[in-house]
N, C-alpha and C positions, 0 to 999 in steps of 0.2 A: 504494500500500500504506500503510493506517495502521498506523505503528508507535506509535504513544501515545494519551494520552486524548485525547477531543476537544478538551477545554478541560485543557491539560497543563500541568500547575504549574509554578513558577518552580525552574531548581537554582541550587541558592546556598550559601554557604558559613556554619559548618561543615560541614564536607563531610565522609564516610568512605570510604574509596573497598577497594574488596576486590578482588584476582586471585588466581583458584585454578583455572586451567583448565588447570595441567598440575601436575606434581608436583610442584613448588616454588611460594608464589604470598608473599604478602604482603599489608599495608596499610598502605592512608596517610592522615592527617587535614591536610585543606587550611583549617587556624584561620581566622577571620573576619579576621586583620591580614594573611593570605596567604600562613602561613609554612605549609612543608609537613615533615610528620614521617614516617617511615616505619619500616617492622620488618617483616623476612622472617620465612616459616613454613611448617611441608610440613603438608600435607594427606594425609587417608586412610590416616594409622596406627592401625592397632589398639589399639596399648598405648595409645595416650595421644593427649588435643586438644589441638591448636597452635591449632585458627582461633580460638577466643573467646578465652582467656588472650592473645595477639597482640596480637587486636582491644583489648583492653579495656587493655593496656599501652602499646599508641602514644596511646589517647587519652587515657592518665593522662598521656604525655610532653606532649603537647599541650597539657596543660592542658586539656581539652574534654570536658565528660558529654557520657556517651552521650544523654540526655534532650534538648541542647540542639542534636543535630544537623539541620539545615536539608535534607537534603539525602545519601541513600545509594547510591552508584554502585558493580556491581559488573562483571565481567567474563561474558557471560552464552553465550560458547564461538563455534564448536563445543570441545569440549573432553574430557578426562576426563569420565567420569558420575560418579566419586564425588566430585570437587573441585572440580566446578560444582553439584552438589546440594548439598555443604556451606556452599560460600561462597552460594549463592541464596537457601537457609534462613536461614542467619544475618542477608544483607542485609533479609530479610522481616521476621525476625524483630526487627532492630535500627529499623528504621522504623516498623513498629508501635508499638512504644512509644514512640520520641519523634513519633511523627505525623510524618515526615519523606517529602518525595517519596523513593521508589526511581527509583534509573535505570539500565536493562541497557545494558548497550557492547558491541556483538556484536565477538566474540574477533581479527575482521580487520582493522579499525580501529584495537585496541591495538595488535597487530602490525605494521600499517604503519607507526603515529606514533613506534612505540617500537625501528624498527630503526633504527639512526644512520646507515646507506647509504644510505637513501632520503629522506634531510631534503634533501638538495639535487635532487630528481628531478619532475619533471612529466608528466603524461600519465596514461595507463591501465595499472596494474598487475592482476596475480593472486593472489590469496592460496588456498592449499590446505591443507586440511587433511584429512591423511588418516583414511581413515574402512577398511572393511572389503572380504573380496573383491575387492579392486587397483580401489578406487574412493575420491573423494574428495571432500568439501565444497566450491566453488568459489564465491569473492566477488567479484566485479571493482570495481576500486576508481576513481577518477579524481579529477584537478586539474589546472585549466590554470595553475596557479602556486605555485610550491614557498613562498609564504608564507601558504596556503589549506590548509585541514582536507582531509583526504581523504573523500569520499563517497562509495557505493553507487552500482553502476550494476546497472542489472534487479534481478532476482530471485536470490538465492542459489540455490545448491540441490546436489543429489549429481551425480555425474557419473563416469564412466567411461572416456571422450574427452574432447577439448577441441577446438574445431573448429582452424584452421590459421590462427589469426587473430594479428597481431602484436600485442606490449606490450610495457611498456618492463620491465618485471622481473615475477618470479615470487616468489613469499616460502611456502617449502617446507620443511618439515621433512624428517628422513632416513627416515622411511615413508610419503611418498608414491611410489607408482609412479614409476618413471623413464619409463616411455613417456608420462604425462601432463606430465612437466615436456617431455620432447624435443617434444611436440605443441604445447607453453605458448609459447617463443621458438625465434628460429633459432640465437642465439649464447646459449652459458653464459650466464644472468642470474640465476641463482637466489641467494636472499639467506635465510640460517635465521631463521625467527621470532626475536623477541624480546618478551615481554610483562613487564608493570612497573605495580604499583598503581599508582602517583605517575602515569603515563600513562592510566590509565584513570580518574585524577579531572580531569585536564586535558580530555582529551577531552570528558566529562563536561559540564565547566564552558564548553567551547567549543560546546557545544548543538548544533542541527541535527536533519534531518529523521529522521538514520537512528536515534537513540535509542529506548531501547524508555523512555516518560518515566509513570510510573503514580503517583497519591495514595493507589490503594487496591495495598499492595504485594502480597497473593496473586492479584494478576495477573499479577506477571512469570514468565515460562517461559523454562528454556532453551532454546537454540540446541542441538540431539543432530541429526548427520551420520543417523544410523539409531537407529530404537527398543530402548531400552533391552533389556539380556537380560531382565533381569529380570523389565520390561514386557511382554515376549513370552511368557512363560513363564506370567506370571500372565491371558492371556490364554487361552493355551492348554491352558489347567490344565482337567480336566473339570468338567461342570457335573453340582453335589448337587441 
């Protein structure tokens, strides 16, 4: 599977790094000396924008234009629809103007680097994220060495069952079905997500195959478990 351009630009720092795939997200600016700054924000209020005012405060802390950034990673799900559409607009849109690679970080990745139970752990995990109708996104992740990035194994994709196959953990929020997790391990192993901008510039910056790595940014796409409603709706709208 290519996940990036063929000839995939370099990510490098200043960095800006965006997570908004669940109701709470943030960002961080990883400066060219390496320091990293950060500032929380909720996404998909009504009244009022946190993500650019946010954005645009951590890199005034920074010290860092926007113009001079090298380099825009954001969290690219599964996730919320409206706080991965915000935060992917924005990173689009922030890269465009300083000419900067985007780099999507699919959401199980942030998850696993950024849960603190699994920094000492090797082998083959699961990450699920629930999706609709008692079904769920499924990532299986692996490393033969807990000082190794976590990588992609297969194909992502929706699921319903899990076959009866062992791993060393599950990383599960509290809406995913329980008979998917009881089919995931034999023993309780289930660990709650955790996501964290500062973790999705590192990953980022730790490169690898599963990045989604783009120069031209209205390439990147989210990661959506199922089609949006909206998308559905406006499909199925009649034709004038």
């Amino acid at each position: 599977m290519n996940r990036s351009d063929a000839a995939a630009p370099a990510i490098d720092r200043p960095l800006l790094a965006i997570e908004l795939s669940q109701r709470s997200g943030g960002a961080a600016v990883f400066d060219a000396a390496g320091e990293v700054h950060t500032i929380g924000f909720e996404g998909g209020r009504r009244d009022r924008d946190d993500v650019l005012p946010g954005i645009h405060a951590v890199l005034a802390r920074a010290g860092v234009a926007a113009s001079t950034l090298r380099t825009v990673a954001v969290d690219v799900g599964p996730g919320g629809f409206t706080g991965l559409r915000v935060s992917i607009a924005a990173a689009q849109a922030i890269a465009e103007v300083a000419g900067a690679t985007v780099v999507g970080v699919p959401g199980a990745l942030v998850a696993a680097a950024a849960t603190p139970s699994l920094s000492e752990m090797a082998g083959e995990i699961v990450v699920l994220s629930a999706a609709k109708a008692g079904t769920a996104w499924r990532t299986s992740l692996g490393r033969d060495r807990t000082d190794r990035c976590w990588r992609i194994i297969g194909d992502p994709g929706s699921i319903d069952r899990l076959d009866d196959v062992e791993c060393e953990a599950v990383i599960a929020d509290e809406h995913v079905p329980p008979a998917l997790l009881r089919a995931a391990v034999s023993e309780p192993r289930v660990h709650p997500p955790s996501f964290d901008a500062a973790v999705v510039g590192r990953v980022a910056l730790d490169g690898g195959p599963d990045l989604l790595v783009h120069s031209d940014a209205a390439r990147l796409m989210p990661i959506y478990p199922r089609e949006p409603e909206a998308v559905r709706r406006w499909r199925a709208r009649p034709a004038r």
